[in-house]
N, C-alpha and C positions, 0 to 999 in steps of 0.2 A: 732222429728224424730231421732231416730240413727243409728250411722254409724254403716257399717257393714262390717268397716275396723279392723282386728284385732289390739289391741295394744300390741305392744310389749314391755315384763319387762325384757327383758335381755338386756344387752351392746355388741355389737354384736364384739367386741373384747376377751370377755369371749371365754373362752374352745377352742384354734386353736388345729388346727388338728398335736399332736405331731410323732416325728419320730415313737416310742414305738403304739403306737395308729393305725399307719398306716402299721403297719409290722402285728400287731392284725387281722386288716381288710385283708390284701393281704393273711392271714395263714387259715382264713376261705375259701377265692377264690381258696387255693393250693399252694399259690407263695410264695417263701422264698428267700431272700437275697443270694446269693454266697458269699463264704468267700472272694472273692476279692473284690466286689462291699462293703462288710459291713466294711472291714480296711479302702478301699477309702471312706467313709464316714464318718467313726470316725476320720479319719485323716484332713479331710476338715469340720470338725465341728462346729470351729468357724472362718471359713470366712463367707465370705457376698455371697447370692446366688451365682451370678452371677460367682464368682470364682471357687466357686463348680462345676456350670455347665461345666466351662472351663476344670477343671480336670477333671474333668468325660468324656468329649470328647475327650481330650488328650489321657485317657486311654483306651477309646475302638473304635478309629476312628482306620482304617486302615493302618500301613504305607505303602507310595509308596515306591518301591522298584527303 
């Protein structure tokens, strides 16, 4: 009997989804980076998520007055 589970030959760590790659995809959908949003991201390049996402809130949260 065989299965008719497919086997997978890839390492599913192969090919993440990079920054270049997902600007590709958002440019076919119409969507492009603002030049503020694209320095705040070069700029926070090499932190760890998480720090990223904090600058990025920082920069487009609201301030209270």
């Amino acid at each position: 009997m065989t299965s008719k589970t497919p086997k997978l030959t890839r390492n599913a760590k192969t090919g993440g989804l990079t920054q270049a790659g997902a600007e590709k995809i958002s440019a076919v959908e119409g969507l492009v980076l603002s030049p503020r949003m694209r320095k705040l991201l070069a700029e926070t390049k090499d932190q760890p998520p998480e720090e990223r996402r904090q600058a990025i809130r920082a920069e487009f949260t609201r301030k209270s007055a």
